[in-house]
N, C-alpha and C positions, 0 to 999 in steps of 0.2 A: 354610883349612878342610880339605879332603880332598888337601892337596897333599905332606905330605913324606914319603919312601920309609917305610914303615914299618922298616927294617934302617937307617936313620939318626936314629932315634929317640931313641936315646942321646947328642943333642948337647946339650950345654947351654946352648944357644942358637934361639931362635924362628928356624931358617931357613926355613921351609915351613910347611907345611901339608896334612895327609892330606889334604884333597881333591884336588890338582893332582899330586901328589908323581911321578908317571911320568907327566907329562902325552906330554912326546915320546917315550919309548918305544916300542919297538916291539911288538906284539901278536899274537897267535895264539892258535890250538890249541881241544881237544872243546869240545864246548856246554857251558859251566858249568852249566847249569840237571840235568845228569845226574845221577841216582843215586850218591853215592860211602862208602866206608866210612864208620862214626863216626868224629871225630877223639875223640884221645884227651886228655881234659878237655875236652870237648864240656858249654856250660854247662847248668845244669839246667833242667830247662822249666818257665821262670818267667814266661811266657806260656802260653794254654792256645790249642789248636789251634782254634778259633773264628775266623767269618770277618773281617775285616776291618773295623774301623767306620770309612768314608769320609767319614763327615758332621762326626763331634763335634771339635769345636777348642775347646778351651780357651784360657784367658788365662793364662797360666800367669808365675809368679814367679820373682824370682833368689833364692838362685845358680845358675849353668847346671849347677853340678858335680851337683847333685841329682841330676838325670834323666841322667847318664853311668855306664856301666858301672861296676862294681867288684868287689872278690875274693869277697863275698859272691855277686854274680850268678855266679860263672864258677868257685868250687870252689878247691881246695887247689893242680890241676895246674898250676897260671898266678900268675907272679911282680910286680908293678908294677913299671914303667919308672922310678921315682921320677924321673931325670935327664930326664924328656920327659912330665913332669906341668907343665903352664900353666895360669892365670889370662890369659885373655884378654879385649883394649878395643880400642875401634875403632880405638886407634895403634897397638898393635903388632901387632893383626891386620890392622890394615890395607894395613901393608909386605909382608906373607907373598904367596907365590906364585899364592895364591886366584886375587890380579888383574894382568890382564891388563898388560903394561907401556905406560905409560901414562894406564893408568887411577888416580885418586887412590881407593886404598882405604878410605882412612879416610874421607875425604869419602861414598861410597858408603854407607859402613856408620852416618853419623851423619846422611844422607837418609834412611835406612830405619829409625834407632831401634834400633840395634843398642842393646843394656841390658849385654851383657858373653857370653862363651863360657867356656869351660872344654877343654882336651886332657888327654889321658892314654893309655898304651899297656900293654900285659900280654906278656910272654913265658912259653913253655911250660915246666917244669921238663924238664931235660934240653935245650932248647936246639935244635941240628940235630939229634941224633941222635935226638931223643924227634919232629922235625916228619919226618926221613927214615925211620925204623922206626914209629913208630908213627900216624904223620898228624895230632898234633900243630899248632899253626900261631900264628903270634902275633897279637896282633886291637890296634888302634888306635881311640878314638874322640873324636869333639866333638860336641860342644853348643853351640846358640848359642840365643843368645835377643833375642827383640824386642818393641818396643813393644807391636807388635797385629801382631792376621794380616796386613794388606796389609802392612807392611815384611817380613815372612817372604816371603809370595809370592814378592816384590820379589828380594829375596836368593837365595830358591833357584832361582828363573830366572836370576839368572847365573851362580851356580855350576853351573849343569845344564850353561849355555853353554858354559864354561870346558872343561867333562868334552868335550862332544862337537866339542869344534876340538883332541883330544886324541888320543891313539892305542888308548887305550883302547876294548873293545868294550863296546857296550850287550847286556845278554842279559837275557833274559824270568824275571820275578820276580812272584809276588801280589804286587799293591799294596798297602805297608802306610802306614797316615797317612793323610791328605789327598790324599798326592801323594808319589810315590816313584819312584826310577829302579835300576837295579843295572847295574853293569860290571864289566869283567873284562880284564883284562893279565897276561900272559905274559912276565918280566924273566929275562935271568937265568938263573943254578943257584940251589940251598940249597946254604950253604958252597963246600965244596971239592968237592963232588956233581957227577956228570954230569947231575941229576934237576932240571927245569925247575920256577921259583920261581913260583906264580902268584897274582896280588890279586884279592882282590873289595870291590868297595866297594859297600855302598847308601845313597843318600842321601834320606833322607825328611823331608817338614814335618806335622807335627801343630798347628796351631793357630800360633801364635807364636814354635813351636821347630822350629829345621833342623839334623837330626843328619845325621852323616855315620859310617858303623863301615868298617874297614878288613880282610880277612883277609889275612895274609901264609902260602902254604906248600907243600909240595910238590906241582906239580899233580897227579901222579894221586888223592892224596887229598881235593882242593880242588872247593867246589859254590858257588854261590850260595845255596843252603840252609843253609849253615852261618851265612852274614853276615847273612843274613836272621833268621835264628833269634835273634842276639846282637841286632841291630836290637831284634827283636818285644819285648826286653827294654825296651830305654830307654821304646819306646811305652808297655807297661803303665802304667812311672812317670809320662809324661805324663797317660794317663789314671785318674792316681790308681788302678789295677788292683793298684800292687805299691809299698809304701811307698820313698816318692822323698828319700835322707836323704843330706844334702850330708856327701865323705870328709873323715875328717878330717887335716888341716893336716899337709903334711912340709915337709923343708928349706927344697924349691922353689917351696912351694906361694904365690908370690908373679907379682907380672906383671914378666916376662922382659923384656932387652934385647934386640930384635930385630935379626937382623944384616940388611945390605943387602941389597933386590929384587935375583936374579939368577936368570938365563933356566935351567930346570933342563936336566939332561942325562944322558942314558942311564949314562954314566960313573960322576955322580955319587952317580945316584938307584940305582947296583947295588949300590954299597961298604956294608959294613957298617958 
């Protein structure tokens, strides 16, 4: 789920997962929760700044691809990853880096009623020099989806686990969903930059579904407010807020051959 680097997105192969993807990395640097410029294609506010609803869970349907971002939510400035678009199942998500080694993934995810996920990623027009000049950033998401609420629960308590046996920092975010967490790591340059790369991730369950969004970018431009904001999007579509309409179908759009569990590493979670 939340484990593969977002700059190795491009492989055409299921080896990770955005939720874990820097798990041993190493971390630093300002409060993410800070004030920071717009980025540029900052998506449109398709969430309205309204508090929170903590209570409502839904039962929500497959596909999971419905309730994930897309070029509608995010504007013209932001490309799809086609090559790191997935159709995910309890097998080949179940080998991904989410789980802990030794743990049997798939087995976990078919105790909890896993129904199927969906990944997909977005890159900025212009690249580094549009995330280095203009603050830019590239944003990654999944969807997952289950049975009923308790297997959700179930699920994103280990994925929370996972994060926090991780290097990654937790930093202070409104709660969106039911149940929500946001972190923040420091990997890294952007490209050939001396200017330090930074992630944020939030991961939240609304009823049955556990999203996880990713930012990838240069930190002085980088908030937790920006992933949250991308977040607040997927939420609408769970709450029926903002019509929830599954992408349609490219090359990839099939379920991948996963490559083998392997321990990630600062090395390889930096490469592009």
């Amino acid at each position: 789920m939340v484990l593969r680097s977002i700059r190795a997105l491009g492989a055409p192969v299921l080896c990770t997962s955005i939720l874990i993807s820097l798990l041993t990395a190493c971390g630093g640097g300002k409060d993410a929760a800070a004030s920071v410029p717009a980025a540029s294609g900052s998506p449109a506010s398709s969430a309205d700044a309204s508090a929170n609803d903590a209570s409502t869970a839904p039962a929500l349907t497959m596909p999971a691809s419905r309730f994930a971002l897309s070029l509608d939510d995010l504007g013209t400035a932001f490309i799809t990853n086609v090559p790191a678009t997935f159709v995910l199942d309890a097998k080949n998500y179940g080998v991904s880096k989410t789980f802990a080694e030794g743990d049997n993934g798939e087995k976990l995810l078919t105790d909890w009623g896993y129904l199927g996920g969906y990944e997909t990623s977005f890159r900025p027009e212009g690249s580094d020099k549009a995330i280095l000049q203009n603050g830019a950033y590239e944003i990654a998401v999944e969807t997952h989806l289950f049975k009923d609420e308790s297997g959700a629960k179930k699920a994103y308590d280990y994925f929370e686990g996972r994060l926090k046996a991780g290097q990654a920092q937790p930093v202070n975010a409104p709660l969106l969903g039911n149940k929500s967490s946001a972190w923040r790591l420091v990997n890294g340059k952007v490209g050939t930059s001396t200017v330090d790369a930074a992630y944020h991730r939030l991961m939240f369950r609304r009823g049955n579904l556990v999203t996880v969004v990713m930012t990838y970018g240069a930190d002085p431009f980088m908030s937790v407010t920006i992933v949250r904001d991308l977040a607040r999007i997927v939420d609408a579509k769970a709450l029926g807020q903002k019509e929830a309409l599954a992408p349609t179908p490219t090359g990839n759009y099939v379920t991948p051959t996963p490559s083998p569990k392997q321990s990630p590493s600062p090395a390889a979670t930096a490469s592009r």
